[in-house]
N, C-alpha and C positions, 0 to 999 in steps of 0.2 A: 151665138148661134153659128154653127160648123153648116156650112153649103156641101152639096153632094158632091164638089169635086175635090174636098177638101179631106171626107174622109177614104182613110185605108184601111186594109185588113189587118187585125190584130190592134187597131183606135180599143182602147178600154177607158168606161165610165164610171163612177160612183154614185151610190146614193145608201139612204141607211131610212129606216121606218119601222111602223109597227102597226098592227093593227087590236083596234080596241074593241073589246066587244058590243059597244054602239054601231061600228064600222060592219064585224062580224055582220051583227040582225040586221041592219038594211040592205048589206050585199044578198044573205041568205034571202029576205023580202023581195029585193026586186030579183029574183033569178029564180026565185020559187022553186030553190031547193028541198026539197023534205026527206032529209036523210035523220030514221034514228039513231043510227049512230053518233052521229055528230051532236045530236039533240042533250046524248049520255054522257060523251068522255070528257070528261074535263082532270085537271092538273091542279089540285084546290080549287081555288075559283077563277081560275082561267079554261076556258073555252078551248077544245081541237079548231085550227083554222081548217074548211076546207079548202083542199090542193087547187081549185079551181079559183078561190078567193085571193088564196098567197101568188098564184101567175095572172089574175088580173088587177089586184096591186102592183105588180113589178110591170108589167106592161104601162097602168099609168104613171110609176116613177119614172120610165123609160122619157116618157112624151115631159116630162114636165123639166127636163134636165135641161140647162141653159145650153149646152151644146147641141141640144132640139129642139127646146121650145122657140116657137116663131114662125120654123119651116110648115112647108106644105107635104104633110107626111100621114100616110095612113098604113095601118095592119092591112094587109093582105092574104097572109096566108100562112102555114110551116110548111117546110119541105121534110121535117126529118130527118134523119141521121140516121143512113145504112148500116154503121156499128151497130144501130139500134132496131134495127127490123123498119128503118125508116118510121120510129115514133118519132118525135120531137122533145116530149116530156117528162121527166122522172121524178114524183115525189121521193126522196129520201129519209127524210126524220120526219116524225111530226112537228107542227109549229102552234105553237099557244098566243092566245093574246095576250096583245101588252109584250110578246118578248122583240125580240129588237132583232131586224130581218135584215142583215146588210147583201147592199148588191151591186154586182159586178154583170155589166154590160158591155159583150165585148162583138166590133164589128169583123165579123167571120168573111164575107166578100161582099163584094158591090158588084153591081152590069147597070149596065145602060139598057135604057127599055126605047126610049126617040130623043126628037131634040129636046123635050121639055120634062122628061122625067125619068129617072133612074131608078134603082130599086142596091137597098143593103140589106142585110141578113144579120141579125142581132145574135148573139147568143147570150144566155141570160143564166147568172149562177148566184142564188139565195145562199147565205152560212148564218147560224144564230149567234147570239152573245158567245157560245161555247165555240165557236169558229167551226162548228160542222155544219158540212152540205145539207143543206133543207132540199132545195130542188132546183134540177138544171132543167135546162127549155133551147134546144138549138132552132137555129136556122126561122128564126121569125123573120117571117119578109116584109120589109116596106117600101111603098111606094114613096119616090120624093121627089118634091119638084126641082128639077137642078138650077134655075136662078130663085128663088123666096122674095118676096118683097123687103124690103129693110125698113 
């Protein structure tokens, strides 16, 4: 586990995952999604992920990454990206289950917020087995305690 004074901007992370369509129906269940669309496309017997599904997977690949899990760290918010009319978000391809979602977490700036807690700004970039951009997400802010307990 990396402490808040440890990281700097441009720190890049890994992780790699997939989601199954057991994962799919319960995130769609508890978030009480009801999109037809999504109910129809499918890819043979693979399921469209919704975009909302595939960034709160990578959100909790984020938390579970050994260079974070431990700390005292919570989502707070997006700032956006002015490039981008201050969105945050882009889905790019669609993503099916079962295919293999590799991700790239990379920390964009840190501040100090007091003595006890700082804040970094993740940017976050999905590509599938094919190595194309599924979907980028800048500027996730988190809050972090800057000493964690060990």
């Amino acid at each position: 586990m990396k402490k808040f004074s440890e990281f700097r901007a441009g720190d890049s992370f890994y992780s790699t995952c997939s989601i199954s369509d057991k994962e799919l129906e319960e995130y769609l269940k508890f978030s009480r999604v009801k999109n037809a669309f999504l109910e129809e496309k499918r890819k043979g017997e693979q399921h469209l992920v919704s975009g909302r599904a595939a960034l709160s997977r990578m959100e909790g690949e984020f938390t579970r990454l050994s260079q974070i899990y431990g700390n005292d760290i919570i989502l707070i918010g997006t700032n956006g990206d002015p490039e981008w009319e201050n969105r945050s978000t882009r889905f790019l391809k669609p993503l099916y289950t079962d295919e293999v979602l590799k991700l790239k977490f990379t920390v964009s700036e840190k501040e100090d917020i007091d003595k006890e807690y700082g804040k970094i700004f993740v940017d976050y970039e999905g590509t599938n087995q094919n190595d194309e951009t599924v979907l980028i997400s800048k500027k996730n802010i988190y809050r972090i305690k800057k000493d964690p307990p060990r």
